[in-house]
Each structure stands twice: as structure tokens, then as C-alpha cells.
FIKOLZA-1660 file (N, C-alpha, C; in steps of 0.1 Angstrom, whole numbers, plus 5000, padded with zeros to 4 digits):
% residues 111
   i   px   py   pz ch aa at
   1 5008 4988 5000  A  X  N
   1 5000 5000 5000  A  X CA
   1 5009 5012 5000  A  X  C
   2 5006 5024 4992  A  X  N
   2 5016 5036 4990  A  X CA
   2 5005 5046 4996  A  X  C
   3 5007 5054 5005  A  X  N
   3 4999 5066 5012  A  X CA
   3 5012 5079 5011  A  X  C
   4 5005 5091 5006  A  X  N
   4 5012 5100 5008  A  X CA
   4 5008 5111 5014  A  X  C
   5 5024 5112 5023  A  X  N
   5 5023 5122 5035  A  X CA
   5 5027 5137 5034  A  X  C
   6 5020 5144 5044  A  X  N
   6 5030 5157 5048  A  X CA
   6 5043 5155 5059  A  X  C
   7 5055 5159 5053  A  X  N
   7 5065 5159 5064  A  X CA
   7 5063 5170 5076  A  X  C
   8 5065 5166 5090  A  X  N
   8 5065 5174 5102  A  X CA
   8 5078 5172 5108  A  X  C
   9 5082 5178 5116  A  X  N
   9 5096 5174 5128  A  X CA
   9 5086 5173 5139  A  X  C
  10 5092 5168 5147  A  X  N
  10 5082 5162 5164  A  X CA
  10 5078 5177 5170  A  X  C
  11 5093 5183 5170  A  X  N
  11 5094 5196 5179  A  X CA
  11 5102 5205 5172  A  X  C
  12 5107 5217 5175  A  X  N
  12 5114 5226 5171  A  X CA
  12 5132 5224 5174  A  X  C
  13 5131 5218 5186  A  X  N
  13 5145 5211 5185  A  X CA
  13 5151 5200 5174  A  X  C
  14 5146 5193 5172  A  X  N
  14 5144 5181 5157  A  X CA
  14 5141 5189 5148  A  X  C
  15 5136 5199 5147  A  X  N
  15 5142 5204 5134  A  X CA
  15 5153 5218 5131  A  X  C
  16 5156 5221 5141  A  X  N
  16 5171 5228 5146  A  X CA
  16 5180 5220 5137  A  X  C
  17 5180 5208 5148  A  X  N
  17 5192 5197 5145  A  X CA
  17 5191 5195 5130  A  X  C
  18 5182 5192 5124  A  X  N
  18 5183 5191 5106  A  X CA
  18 5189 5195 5103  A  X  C
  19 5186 5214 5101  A  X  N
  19 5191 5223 5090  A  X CA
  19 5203 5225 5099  A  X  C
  20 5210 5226 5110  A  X  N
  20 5219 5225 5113  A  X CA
  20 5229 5214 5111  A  X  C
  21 5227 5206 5106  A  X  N
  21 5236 5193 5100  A  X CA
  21 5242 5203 5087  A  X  C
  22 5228 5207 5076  A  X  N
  22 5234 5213 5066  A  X CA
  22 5243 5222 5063  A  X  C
  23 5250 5228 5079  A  X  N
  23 5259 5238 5074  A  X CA
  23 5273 5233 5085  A  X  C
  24 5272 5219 5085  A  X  N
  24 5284 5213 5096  A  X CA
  24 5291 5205 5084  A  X  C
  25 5302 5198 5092  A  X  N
  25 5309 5193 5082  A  X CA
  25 5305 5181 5076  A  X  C
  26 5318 5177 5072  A  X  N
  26 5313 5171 5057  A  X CA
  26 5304 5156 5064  A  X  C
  27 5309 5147 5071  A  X  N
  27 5295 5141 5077  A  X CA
  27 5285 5142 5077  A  X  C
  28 5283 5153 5088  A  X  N
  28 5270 5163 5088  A  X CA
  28 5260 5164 5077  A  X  C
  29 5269 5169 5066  A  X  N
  29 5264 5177 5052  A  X CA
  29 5255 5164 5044  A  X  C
  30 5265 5150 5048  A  X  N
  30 5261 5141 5038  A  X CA
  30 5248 5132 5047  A  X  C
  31 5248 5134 5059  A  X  N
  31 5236 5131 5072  A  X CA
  31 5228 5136 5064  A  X  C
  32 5227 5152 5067  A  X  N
  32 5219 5158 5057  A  X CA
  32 5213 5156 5048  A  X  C
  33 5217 5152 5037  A  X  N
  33 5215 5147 5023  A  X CA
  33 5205 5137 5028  A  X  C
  34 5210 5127 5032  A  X  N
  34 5209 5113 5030  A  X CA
  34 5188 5117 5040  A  X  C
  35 5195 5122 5054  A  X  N
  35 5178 5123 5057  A  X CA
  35 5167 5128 5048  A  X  C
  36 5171 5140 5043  A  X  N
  36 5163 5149 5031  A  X CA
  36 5156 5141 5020  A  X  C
  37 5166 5129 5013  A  X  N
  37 5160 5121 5004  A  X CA
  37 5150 5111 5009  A  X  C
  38 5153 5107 5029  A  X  N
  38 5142 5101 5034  A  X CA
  38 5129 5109 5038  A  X  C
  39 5130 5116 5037  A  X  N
  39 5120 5127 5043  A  X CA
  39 5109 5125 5030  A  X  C
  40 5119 5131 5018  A  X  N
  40 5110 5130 5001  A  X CA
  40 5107 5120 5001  A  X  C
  41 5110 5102 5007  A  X  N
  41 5104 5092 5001  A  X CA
  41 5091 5093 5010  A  X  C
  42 5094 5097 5024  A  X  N
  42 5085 5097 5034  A  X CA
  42 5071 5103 5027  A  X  C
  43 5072 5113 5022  A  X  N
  43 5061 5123 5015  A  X CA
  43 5053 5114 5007  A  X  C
  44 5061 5108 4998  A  X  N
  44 5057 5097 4982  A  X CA
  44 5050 5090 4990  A  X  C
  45 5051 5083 5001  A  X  N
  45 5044 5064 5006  A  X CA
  45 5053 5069 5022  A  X  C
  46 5040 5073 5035  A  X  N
  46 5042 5070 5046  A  X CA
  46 5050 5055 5053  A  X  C
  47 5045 5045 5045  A  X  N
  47 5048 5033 5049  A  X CA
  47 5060 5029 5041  A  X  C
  48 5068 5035 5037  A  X  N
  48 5079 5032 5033  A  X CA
  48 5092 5024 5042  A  X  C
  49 5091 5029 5058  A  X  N
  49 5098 5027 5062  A  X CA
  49 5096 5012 5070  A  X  C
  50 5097 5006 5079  A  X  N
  50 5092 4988 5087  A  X CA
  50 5088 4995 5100  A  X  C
  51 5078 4989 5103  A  X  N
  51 5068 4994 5117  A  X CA
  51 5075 4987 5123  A  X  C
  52 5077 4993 5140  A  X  N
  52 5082 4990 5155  A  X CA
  52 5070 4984 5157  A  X  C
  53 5076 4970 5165  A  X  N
  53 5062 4968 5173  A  X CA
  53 5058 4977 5186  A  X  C
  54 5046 4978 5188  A  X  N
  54 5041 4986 5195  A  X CA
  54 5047 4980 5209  A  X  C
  55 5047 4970 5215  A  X  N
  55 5057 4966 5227  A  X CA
  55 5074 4975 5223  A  X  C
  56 5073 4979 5216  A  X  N
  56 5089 4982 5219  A  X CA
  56 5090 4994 5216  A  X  C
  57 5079 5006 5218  A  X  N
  57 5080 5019 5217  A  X CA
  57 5086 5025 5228  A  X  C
  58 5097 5029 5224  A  X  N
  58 5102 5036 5243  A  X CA
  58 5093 5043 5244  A  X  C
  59 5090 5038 5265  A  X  N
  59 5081 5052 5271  A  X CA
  59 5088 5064 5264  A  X  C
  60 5095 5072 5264  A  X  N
  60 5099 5082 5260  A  X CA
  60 5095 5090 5246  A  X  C
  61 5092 5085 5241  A  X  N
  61 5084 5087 5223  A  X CA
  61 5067 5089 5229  A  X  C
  62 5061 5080 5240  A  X  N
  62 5049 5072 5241  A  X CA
  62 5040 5086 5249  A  X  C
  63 5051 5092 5263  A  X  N
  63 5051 5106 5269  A  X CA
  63 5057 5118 5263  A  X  C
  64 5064 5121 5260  A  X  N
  64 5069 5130 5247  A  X CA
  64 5055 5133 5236  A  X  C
  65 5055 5124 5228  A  X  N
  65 5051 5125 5218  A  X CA
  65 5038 5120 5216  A  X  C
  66 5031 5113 5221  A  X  N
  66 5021 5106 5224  A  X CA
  66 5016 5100 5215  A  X  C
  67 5023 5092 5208  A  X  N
  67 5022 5082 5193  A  X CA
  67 5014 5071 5196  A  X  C
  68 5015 5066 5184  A  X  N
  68 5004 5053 5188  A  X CA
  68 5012 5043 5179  A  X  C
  69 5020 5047 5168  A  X  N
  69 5027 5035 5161  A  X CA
  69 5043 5039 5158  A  X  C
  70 5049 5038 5156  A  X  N
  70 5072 5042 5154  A  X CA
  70 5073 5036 5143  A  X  C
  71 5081 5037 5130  A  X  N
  71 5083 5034 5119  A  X CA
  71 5096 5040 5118  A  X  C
  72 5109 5026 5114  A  X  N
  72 5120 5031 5112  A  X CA
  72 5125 5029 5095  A  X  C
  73 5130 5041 5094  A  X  N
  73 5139 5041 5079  A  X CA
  73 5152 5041 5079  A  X  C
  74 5154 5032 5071  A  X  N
  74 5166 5026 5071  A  X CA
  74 5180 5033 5063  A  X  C
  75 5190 5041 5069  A  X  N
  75 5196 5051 5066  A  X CA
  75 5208 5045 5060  A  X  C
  76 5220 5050 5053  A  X  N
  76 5233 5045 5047  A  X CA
  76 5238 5044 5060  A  X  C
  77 5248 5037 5062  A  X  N
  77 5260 5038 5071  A  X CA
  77 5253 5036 5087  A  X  C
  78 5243 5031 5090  A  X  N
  78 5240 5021 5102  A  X CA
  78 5229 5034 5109  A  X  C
  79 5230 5044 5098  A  X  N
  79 5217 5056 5105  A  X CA
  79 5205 5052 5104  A  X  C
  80 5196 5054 5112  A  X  N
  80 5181 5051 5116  A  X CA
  80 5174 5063 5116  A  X  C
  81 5160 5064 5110  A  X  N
  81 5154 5074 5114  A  X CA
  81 5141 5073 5116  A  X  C
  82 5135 5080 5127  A  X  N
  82 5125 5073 5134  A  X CA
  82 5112 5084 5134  A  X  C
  83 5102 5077 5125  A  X  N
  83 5088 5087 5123  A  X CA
  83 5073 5076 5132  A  X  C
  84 5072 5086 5128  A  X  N
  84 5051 5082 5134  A  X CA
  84 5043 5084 5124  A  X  C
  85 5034 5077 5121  A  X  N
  85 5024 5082 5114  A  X CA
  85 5009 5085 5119  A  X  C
  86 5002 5098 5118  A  X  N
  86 4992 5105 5121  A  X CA
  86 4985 5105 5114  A  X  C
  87 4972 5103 5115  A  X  N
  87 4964 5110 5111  A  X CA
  87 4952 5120 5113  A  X  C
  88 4956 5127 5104  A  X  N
  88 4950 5145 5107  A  X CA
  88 4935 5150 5098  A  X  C
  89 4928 5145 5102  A  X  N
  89 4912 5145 5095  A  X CA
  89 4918 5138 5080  A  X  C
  90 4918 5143 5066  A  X  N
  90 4921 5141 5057  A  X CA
  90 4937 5138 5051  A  X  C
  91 4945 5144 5061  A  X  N
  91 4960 5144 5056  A  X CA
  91 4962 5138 5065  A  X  C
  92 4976 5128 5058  A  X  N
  92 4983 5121 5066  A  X CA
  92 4997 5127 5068  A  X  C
  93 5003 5123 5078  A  X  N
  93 5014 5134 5081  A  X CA
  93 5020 5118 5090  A  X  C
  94 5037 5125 5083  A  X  N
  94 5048 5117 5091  A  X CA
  94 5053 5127 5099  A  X  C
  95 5055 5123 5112  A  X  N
  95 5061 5128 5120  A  X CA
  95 5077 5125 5125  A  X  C
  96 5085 5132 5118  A  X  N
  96 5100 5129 5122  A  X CA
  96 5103 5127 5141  A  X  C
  97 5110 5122 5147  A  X  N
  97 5109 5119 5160  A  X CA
  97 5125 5125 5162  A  X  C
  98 5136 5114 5154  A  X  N
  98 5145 5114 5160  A  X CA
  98 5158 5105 5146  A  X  C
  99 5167 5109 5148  A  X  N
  99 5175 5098 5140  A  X CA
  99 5189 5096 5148  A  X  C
 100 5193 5087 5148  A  X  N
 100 5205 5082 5154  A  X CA
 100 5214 5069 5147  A  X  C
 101 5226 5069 5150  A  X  N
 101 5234 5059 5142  A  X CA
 101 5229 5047 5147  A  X  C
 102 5232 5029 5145  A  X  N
 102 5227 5018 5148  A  X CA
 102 5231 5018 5162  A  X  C
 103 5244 5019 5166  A  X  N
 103 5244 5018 5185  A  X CA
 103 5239 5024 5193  A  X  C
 104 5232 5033 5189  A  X  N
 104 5222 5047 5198  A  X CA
 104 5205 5037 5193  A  X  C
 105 5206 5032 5182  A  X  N
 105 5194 5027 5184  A  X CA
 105 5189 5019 5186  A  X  C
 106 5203 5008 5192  A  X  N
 106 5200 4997 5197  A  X CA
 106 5199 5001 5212  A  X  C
 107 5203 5010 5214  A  X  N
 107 5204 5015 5231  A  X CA
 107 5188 5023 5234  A  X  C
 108 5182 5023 5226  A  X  N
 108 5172 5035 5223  A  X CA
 108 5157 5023 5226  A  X  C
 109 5159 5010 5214  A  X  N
 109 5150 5003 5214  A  X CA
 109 5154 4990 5226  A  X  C
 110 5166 4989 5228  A  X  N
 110 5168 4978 5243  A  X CA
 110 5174 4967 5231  A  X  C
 111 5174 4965 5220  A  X  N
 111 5182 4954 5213  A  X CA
 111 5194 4950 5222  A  X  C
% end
């Protein structure tokens, strides 16, 4: 199934950290990139990325953000990036949460 979304950041912090990748170094720059092209697939098909089971939503997303499902997209180089999907009367909207490299998100999800 392909649904298409509007992109959101969680908070105003999350999206600080974004556009601030784009003007750090070259890492950064290419973090950057690489999120941006997930964000545009995000837009094309919500479900692009593999659903968290709901047992393994950290409380912290669950009080924070008050989600009801986590969806991770699968980034180059062991990055993760972690949305929600909403629904907002007629639009659907992905909500960016968070992205982190694979050891932050094995620490993140208890792997």
C-alpha cells in the first residue's frame, strides 16, 4: 500500500538539529542529504519505512510525543530514522521523532 504524506519534525528542537547538519561538516552535510532524500520518500508512501512493534515503543516517544505506532527508515551507514504516522482528518502526516546511528538505536529500542 503507497499513502502519501506531509512531512512534520516532532518539535522545534528536531528540526534545529536538521538544518543545522546542513551547514556542519562534511558528515553532517552528507547526514543531511541522506535524511532529506528520506523525508521526500517519506512524503511519496508513509509506509515506506518497517513498523516498530508497539511493545517496543520507548516510554519516551509514548510521553513526549504521544504516538500510537514508530516506523524506522533505514539510513546508509548504520543511520536510523525514526517517524510516526498521524492521522490529521484528511491528511496524513509523518512525524520525524529522531535519527540516530545503529548503537544509539540499539540503546534506544533495548536490542
Amino acid at each position: 500500500m503507497k499513502l502519501e504524506s506531509t512531512l512534520r519534525f516532532a518539535d522545534d528542537k528536531i528540526k534545529e538539529a536538521f538544518y543545522k547538519l546542513e551547514t556542519g561538516d562534511d558528515q553532517e552535510r552528507e547526514l543531511f542529504k541522506l535524511i532529506n532524500q528520506a523525508m521526500d520518500n517519506l512524503e511519496e508512501n508513509a509506509f515506506c519505512g518497517i513498523q516498530i512493534p508497539k511493545k517496543l515503543i520507548p516510554k519516551e516517544y509514548l510521553q513526549k510525543y504521544d504516538v500510537k505506532n514508530i516506523w524506522k527508515y533505514d539510513l546508509p551507514r548504520g543511520w536510523r530514522l525514526i517517524y510516526s504516522i498521524l492521522n490529521e482528518e484528511i491528511i496524513v502526516v509523518s512525524l520525524v521523532l529522531e535519527w540516530f546511528d545503529h548503537k544509539n538505536y540499539e540503546r534506544r529500542f533495548k536490542y
